[in-house]
C-alpha positions as CSV (number, residue, x, y, z in Angstrom):
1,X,1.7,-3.2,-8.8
2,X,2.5,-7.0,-9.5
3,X,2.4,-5.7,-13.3
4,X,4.8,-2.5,-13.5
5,X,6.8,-3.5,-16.2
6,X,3.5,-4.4,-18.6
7,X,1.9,-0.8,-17.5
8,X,5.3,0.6,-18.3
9,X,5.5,-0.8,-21.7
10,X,2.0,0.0,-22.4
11,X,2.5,3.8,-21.9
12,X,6.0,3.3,-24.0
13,X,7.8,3.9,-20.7
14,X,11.8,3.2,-20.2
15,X,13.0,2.5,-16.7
16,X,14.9,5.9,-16.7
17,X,12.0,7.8,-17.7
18,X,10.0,6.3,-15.0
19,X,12.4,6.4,-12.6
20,X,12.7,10.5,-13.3
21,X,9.2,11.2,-13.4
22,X,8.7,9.5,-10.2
23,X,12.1,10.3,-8.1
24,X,12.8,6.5,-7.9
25,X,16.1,4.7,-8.6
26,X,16.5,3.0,-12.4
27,X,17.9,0.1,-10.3
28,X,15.5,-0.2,-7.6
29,X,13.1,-0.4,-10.6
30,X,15.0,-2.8,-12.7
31,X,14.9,-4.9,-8.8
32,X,11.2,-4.7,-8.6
33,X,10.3,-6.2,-12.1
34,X,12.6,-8.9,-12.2
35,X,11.2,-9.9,-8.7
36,X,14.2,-9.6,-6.8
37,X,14.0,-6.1,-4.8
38,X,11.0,-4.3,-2.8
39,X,9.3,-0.6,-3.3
40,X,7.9,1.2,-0.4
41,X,4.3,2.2,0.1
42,X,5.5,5.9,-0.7
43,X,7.9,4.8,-4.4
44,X,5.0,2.7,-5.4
45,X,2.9,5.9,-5.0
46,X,5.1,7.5,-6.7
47,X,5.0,5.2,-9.1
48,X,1.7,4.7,-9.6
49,X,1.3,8.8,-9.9
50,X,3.8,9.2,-12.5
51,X,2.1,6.5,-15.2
52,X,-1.8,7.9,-14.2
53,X,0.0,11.3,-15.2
54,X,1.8,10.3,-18.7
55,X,-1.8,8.1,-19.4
56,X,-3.1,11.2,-18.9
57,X,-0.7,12.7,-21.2
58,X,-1.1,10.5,-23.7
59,X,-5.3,10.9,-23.6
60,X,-4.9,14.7,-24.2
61,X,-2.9,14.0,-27.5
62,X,-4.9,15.1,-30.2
63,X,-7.2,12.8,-31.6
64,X,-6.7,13.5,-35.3
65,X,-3.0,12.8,-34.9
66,X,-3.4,10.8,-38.6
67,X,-6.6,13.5,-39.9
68,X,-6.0,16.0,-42.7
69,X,-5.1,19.3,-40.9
70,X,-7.0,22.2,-41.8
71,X,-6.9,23.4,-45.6
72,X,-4.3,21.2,-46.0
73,X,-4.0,17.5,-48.0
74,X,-3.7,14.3,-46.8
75,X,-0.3,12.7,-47.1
């Protein structure tokens, strides 16, 4: 998890919504990526479940996010 804060960008993550989606402090966080605080075993699980979870999130977007809907015109 040397890399939190680069998978958190990646998925367009703030702090706060990370910290809420895996019931860890903003601060202890904010610690952790700057170096200067430790995660347990059980908040980097945490962790780690809540960004496999929005990845997953994001993959189940539709694909044709930018496509012509259906008898409609491009804009």
């Amino acid at each position: 998890m040397k890399n939190l804060r680069s998978h958190r960008n990646t998925l367009r993550l703030s702090q706060t919504r990370l910290a809420k989606l895996a019931g860890v402090s903003r601060f202890k966080i904010c610690l952790f990526e700057l170096g200067d605080g430790e995660l347990t075993e059980e908040e980097k699980g945490r962790i780690h479940t809540a960004l496999e979870a929005e990845a997953q999130r994001l993959r189940s977007l539709p694909d044709s996010l930018g496509a012509v809907p259906a008898g409609g015109a491009a804009a």
